[in-house]
C-alpha positions in Angstrom: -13.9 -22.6 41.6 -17.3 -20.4 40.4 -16.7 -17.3 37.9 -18.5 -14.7 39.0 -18.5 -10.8 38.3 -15.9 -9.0 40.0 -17.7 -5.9 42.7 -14.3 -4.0 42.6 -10.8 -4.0 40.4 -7.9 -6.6 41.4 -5.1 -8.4 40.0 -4.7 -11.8 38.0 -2.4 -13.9 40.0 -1.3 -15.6 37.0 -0.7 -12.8 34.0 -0.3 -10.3 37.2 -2.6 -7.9 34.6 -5.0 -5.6 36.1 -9.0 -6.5 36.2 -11.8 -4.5 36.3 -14.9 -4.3 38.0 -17.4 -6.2 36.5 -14.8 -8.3 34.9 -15.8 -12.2 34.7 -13.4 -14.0 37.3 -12.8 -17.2 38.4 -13.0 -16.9 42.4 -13.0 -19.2 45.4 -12.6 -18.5 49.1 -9.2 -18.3 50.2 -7.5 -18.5 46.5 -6.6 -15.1 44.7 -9.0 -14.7 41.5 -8.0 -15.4 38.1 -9.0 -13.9 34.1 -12.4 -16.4 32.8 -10.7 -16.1 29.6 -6.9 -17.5 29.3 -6.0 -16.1 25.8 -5.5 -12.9 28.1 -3.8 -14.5 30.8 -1.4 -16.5 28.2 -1.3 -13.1 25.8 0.1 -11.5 28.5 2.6 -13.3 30.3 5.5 -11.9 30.5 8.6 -14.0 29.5 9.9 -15.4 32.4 12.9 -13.7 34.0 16.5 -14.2 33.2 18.7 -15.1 36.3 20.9 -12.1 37.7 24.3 -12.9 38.7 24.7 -12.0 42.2 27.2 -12.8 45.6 26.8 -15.7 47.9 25.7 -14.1 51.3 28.2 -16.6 52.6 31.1 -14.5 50.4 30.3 -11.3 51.8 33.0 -9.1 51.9 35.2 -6.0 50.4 35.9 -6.4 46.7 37.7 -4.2 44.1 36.2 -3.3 40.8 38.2 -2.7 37.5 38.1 1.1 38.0 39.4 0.9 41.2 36.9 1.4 43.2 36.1 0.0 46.6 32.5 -2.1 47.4 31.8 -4.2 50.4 29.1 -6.7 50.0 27.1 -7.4 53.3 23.9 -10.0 53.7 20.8 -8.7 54.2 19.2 -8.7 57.9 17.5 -11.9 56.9 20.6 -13.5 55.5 19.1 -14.6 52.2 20.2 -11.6 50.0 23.3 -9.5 49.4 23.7 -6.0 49.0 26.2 -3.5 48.1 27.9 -0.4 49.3 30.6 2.3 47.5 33.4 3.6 49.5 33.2 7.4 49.0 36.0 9.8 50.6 35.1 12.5 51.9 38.0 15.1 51.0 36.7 17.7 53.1 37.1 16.1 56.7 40.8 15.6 55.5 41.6 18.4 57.7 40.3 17.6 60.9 41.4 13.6 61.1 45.0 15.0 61.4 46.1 14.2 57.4 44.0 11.1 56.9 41.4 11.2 54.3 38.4 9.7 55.2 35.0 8.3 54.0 32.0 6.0 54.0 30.4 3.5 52.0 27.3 4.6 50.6 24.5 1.9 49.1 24.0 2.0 45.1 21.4 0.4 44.0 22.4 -2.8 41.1 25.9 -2.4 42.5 25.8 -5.7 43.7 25.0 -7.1 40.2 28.3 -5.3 39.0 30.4 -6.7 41.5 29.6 -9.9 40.7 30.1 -9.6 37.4 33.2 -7.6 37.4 34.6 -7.3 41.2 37.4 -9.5 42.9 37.9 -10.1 46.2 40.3 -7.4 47.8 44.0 -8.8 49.0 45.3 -8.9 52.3 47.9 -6.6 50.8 45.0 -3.9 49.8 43.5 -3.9 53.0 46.2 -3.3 55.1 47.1 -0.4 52.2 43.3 0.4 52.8 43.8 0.8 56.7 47.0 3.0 55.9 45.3 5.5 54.1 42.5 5.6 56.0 42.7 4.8 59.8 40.1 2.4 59.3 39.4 -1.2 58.4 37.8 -1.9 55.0 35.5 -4.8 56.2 34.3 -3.7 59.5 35.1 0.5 59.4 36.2 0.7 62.7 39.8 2.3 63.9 43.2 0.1 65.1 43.4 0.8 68.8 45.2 -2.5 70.2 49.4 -2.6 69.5 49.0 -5.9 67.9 46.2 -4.7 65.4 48.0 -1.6 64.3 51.3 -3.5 63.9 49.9 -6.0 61.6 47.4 -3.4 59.8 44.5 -5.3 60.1 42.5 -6.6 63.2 42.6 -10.2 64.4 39.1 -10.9 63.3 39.1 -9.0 59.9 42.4 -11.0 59.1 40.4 -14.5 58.8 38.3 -13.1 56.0 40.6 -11.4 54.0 42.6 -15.2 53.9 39.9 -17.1 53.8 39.0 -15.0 50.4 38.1 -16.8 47.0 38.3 -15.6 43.7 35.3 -13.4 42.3 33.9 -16.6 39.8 33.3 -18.6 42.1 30.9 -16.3 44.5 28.2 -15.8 41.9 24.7 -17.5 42.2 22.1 -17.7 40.0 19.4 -16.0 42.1 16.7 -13.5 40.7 17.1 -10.2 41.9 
């Protein structure tokens, strides 16, 4: 590695603190460049972050918080995250569903930390109450068409999630958000 004088302003990949041009640098082909001097690098690391409490992609699903309120937790495209989304109603399309109130879940950014910290999983029970009120399934949002499905209240793939359900302590992980 040869410290040279930096031609243009970058970033220390170890204090991630800015540099300046004409800042000494340690530099080598292929590696990101580094502060000469490590009192600033070790001045101004930041402490290292605290784990956030967040859901298993693998228990994905509806859950209820204290207030209430509704949240399904779905996996990210790539399957290594989770993420969460509020069921809203939408009063004003009461009307034209014939009675029903309807809605849509809406993402909130840090809701997922919540859930984990305060949400349960949702019942059976509560979903089929769920698909009562509002013609739709909480996990997957779509409406009961087939007999079977609208006797039970809940479709035959939905079903296997709600009772294969654990309790909300046990979904947490310890990843960094």
């Amino acid at each position: 590695m040869r410290i040279i004088v930096s031609r243009f302003d970058g970033w220390c990949v170890k204090c991630h603190t800015k540099f300046s041009a004409g800042d000494r640098i340690y530099w080598e082909p292929g590696v990101k460049p580094t502060h000469v001097d490590q009192s600033v690098c070790v001045a101004s690391v930041a402490a290292p972050k605290t784990p956030v409490a967040r859901i298993a992609v693998e228990n994905s699903g509806v859950y209820v918080l204290p207030n209430g309120d509704i949240v399904k937790v779905q996996a990210t495209k790539d399957k290594q995250r989770t993420y969460a989304l509020r069921w809203h109603e939408s009063p004003l399309r009461a009307l034209e569903a014939g009675g029903r109130v309807r809605g849509d879940y809406q993402y909130e950014q840090g809701l997922v930390q919540q859930v984990a910290a305060e949400g349960r999983k949702m019942t059976l029970e509560e979903a089929k109450a769920f698909i009562v009120k509002y013609g739709q399934c909480a996990r997957c949002s779509r409406h009961l068409v087939a007999a079977k499905s609208v006797e039970q209240g809940i479709g035959p793939v939905c079903i296997t999630y709600f009772k294969s359900g654990t309790s909300g302590a046990s979904v947490l992980t310890g990843a960094v958000a």
